[in-house]
C-alpha positions as a printed NumPy array, in Angstrom:
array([[ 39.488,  -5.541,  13.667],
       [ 41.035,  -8.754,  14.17 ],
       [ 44.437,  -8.908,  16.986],
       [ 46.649, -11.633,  16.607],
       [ 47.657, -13.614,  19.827],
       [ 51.053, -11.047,  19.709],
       [ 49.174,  -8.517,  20.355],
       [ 47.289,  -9.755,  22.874],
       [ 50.733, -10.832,  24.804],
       [ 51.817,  -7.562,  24.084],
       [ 49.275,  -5.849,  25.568],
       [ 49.457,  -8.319,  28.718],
       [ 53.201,  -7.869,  29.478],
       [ 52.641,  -3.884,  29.184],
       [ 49.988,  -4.335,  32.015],
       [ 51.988,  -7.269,  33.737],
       [ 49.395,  -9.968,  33.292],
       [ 49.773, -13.167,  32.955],
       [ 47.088, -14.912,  30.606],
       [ 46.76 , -18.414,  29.907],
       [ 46.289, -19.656,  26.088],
       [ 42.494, -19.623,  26.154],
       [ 42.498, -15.795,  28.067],
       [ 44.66 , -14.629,  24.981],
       [ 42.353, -15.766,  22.401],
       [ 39.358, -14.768,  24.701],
       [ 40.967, -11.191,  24.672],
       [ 41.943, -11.078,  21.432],
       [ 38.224, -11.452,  20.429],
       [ 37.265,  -9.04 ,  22.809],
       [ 39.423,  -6.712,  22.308],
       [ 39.164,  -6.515,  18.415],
       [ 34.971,  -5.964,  19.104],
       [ 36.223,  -2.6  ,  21.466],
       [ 38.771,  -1.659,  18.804],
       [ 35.439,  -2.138,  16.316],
       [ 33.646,  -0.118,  18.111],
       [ 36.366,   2.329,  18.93 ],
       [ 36.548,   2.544,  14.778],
       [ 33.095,   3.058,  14.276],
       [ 33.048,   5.747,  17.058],
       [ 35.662,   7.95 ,  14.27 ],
       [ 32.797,   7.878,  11.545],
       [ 30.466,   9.96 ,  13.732],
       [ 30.433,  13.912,  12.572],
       [ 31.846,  15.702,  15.277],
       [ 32.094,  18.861,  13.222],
       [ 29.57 ,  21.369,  15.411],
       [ 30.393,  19.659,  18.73 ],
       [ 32.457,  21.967,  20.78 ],
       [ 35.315,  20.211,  22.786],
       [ 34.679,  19.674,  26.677],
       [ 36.567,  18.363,  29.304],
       [ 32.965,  16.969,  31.17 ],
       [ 30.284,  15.548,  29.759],
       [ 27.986,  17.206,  32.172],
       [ 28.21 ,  20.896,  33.807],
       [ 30.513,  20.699,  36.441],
       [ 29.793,  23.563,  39.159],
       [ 32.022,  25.079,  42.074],
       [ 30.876,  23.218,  45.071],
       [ 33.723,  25.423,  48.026],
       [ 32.146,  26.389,  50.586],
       [ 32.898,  30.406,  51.431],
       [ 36.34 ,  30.958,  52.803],
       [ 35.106,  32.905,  56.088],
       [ 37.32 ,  33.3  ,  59.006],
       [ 35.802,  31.456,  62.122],
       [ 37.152,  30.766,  65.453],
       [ 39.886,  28.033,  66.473],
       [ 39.252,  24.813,  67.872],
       [ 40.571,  25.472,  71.947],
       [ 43.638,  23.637,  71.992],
       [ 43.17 ,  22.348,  75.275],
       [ 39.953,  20.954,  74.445],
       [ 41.986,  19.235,  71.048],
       [ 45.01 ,  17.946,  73.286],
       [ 42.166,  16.517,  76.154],
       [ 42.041,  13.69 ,  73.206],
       [ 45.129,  12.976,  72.415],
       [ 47.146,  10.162,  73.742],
       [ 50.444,  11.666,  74.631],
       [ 51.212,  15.75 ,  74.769],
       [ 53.59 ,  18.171,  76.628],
       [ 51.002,  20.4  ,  77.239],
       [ 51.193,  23.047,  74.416],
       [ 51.996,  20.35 ,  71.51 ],
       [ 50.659,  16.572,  70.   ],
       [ 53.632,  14.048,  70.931],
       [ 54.143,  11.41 ,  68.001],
       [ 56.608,   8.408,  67.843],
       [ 59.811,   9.594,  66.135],
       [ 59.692,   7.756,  62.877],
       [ 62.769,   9.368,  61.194],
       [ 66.502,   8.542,  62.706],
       [ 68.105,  11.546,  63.437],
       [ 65.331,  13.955,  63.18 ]])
């Protein structure tokens, strides 16, 4: 499949790239050979192939959801840089919040 040099500009300004002259009819070549290949991908009989969303089994890797204990929270505050004692303090970032 052969794109014209419209194409290939169209293509570019969709994906907000400029090309020079010689990257347009660079891509145009290329991207006629994918489109090609793209084309010749249809002929294939795909008539017994079940659709899947993988290509490979995909498995549930979560770990168990098992209750466990805390983290102390004096221990957690020990690290951080400012606190009141029961809370992290943080840098208000929001005006009138």
């Amino acid at each position: 499949m052969t794109l014209s040099i419209d194409d290939v500009q169209k293509v570019a300004k969709l994906a907000r790239l400029k090309l020079t002259p010689e990257e347009e009819q660079q891509f145009a070549s290329q991207l006629g050979q994918i489109l090609d290949y793209v084309e010749m991908l249809g002929e294939v009989d795909t008539e017994k192939v079940e659709p899947m969303a993988h290509a490979a089994d995909v498995a549930n890797v979560f770990r168990a959801d098992d209750v466990q204990a805390s983290i102390d929270r004096e221990k957690t505050l020990l690290n951080a840089p400012k606190t009141d004692g029961k809370y992290f303090l943080v840098p208000q970032i929001l005006e009138g919040a």
